[in-house]
Residue frames as a rotation matrix with the C-alpha (Angstrom) as fourth column:
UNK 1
0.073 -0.739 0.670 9.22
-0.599 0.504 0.622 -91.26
-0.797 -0.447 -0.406 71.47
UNK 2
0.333 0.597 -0.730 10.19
-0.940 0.267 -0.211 -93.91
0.069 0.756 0.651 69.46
UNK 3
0.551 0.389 0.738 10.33
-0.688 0.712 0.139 -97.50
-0.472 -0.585 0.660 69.53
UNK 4
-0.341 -0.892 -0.296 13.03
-0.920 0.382 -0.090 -100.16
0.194 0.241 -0.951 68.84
UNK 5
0.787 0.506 0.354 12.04
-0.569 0.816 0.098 -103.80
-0.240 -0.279 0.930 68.39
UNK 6
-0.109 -0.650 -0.752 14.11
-0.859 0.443 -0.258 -106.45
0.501 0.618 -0.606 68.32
UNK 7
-0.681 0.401 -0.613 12.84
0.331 0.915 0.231 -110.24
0.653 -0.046 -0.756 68.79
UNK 8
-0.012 0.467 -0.884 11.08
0.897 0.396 0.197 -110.17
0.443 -0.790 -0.424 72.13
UNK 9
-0.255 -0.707 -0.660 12.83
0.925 -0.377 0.047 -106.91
-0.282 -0.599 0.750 73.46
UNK 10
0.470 0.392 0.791 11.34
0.523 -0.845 0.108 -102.91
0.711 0.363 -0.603 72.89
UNK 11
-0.349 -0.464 -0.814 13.30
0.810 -0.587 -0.013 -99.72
-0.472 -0.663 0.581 74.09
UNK 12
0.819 0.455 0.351 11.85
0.516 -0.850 -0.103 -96.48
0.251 0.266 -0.931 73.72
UNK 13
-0.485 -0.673 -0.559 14.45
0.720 -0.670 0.180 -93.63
-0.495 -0.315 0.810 73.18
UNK 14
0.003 0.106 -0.994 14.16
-0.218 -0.970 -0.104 -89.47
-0.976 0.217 0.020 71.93
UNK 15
0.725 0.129 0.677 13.40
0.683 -0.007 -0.730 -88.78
-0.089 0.992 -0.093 68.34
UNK 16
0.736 -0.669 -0.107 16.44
-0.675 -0.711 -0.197 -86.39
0.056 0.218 -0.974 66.53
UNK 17
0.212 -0.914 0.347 19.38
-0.437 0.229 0.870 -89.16
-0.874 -0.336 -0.351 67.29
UNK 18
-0.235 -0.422 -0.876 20.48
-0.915 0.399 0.053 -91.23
0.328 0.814 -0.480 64.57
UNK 19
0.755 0.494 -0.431 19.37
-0.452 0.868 0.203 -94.62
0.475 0.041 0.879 63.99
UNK 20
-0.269 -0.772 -0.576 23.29
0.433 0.438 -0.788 -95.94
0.861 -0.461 0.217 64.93
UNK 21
-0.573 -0.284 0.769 23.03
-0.320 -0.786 -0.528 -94.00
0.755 -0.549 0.360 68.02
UNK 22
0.152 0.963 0.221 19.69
-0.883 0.031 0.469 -95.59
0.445 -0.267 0.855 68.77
UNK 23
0.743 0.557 -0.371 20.83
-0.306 0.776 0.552 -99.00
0.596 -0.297 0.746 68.51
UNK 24
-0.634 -0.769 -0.082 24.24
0.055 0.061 -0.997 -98.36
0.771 -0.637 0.003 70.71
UNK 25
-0.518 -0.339 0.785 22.20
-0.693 -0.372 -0.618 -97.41
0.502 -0.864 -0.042 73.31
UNK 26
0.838 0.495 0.230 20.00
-0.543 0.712 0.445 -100.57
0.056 -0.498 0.866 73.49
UNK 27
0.189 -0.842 0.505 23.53
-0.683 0.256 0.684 -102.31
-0.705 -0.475 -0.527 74.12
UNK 28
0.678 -0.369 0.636 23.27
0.664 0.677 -0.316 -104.44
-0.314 0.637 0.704 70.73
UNK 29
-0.256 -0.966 -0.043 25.87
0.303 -0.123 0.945 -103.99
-0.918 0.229 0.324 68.00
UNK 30
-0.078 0.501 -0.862 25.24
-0.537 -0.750 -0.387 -101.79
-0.840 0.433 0.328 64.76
UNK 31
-0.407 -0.401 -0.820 27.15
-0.888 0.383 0.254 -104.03
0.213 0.832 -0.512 62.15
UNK 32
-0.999 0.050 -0.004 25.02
0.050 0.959 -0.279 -106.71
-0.010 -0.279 -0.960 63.79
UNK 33
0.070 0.920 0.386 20.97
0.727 0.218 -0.651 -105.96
-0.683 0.326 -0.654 63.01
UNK 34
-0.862 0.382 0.334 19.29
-0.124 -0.797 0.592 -103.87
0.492 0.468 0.734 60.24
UNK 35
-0.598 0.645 -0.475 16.90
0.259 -0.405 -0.877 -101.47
-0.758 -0.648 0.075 61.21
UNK 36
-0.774 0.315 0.549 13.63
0.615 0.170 0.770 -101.46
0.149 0.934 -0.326 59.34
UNK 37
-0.851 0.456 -0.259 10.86
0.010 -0.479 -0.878 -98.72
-0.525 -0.750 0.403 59.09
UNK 38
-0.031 0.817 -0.576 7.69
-0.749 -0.401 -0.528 -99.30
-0.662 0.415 0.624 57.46
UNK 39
0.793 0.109 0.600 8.55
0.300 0.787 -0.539 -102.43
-0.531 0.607 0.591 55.69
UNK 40
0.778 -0.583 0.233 11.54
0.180 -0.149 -0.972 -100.90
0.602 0.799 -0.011 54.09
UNK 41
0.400 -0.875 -0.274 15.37
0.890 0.442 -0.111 -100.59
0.218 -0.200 0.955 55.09
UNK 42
0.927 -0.041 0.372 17.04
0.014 -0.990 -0.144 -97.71
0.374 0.138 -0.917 56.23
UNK 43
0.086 -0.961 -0.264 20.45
0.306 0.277 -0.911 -97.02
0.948 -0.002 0.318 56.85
UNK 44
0.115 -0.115 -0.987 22.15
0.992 0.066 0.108 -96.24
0.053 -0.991 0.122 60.40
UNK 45
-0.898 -0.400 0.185 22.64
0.404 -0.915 -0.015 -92.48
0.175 0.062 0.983 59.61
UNK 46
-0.354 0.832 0.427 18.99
0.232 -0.364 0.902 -91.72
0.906 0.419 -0.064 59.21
UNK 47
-0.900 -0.297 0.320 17.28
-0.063 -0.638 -0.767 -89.78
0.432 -0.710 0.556 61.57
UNK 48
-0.813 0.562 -0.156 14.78
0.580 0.805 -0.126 -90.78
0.054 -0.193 -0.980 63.84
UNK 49
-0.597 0.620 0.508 11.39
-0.204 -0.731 0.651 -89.04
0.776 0.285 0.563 63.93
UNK 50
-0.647 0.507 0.570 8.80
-0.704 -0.110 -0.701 -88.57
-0.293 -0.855 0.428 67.17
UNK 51
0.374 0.922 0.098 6.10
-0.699 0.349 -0.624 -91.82
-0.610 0.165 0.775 66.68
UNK 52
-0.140 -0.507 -0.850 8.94
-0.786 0.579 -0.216 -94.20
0.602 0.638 -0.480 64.38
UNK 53
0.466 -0.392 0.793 9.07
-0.515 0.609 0.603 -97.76
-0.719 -0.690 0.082 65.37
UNK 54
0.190 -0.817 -0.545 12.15
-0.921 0.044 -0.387 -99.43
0.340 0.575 -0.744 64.01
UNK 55
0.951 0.274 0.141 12.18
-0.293 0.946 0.139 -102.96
-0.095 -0.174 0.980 63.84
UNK 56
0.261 -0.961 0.086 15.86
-0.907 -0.214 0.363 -104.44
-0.331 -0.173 -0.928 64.31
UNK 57
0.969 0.244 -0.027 16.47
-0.245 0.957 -0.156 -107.79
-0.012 0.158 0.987 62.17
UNK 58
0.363 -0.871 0.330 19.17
-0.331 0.211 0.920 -109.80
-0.871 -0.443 -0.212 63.18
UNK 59
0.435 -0.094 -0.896 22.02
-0.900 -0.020 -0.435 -110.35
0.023 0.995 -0.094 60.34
UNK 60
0.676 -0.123 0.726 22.67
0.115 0.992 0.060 -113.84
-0.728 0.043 0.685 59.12
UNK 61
-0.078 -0.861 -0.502 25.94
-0.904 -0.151 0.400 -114.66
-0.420 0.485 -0.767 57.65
UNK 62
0.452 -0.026 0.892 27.02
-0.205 0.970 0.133 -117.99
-0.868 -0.243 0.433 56.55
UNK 63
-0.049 -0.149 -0.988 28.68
-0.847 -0.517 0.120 -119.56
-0.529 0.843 -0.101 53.88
């Protein structure tokens, strides 16, 4: 499985989807966290892998 964090909040989905895919189905919004594995960035296309956990950091705008 793998694991989705975001603040407080962990959802465990199937390995093989796409990261975007992942974070539609935890009901957030893509254009609204980046997803981080391992200390590094990855885009929403990448494919997840069996044992990933993908930290979700929320984006800050502002000007």
């Amino acid at each position: 499985m793998v694991k989705l964090i975001y603040r407080d909040k962990e959802w465990e989905v199937k390995p093989g989807m796409t990261v975007r895919d992942a974070i539609l189905k935890t009901g957030l919004k893509p254009y609204a966290v980046l997803p981080v594995r391992d200390g590094k960035l990855i885009n929403e296309e990448t494919i997840l892998r069996d044992g990933d956990e993908i930290k979700l950091v929320a984006v800050v705008s502002g000007g």
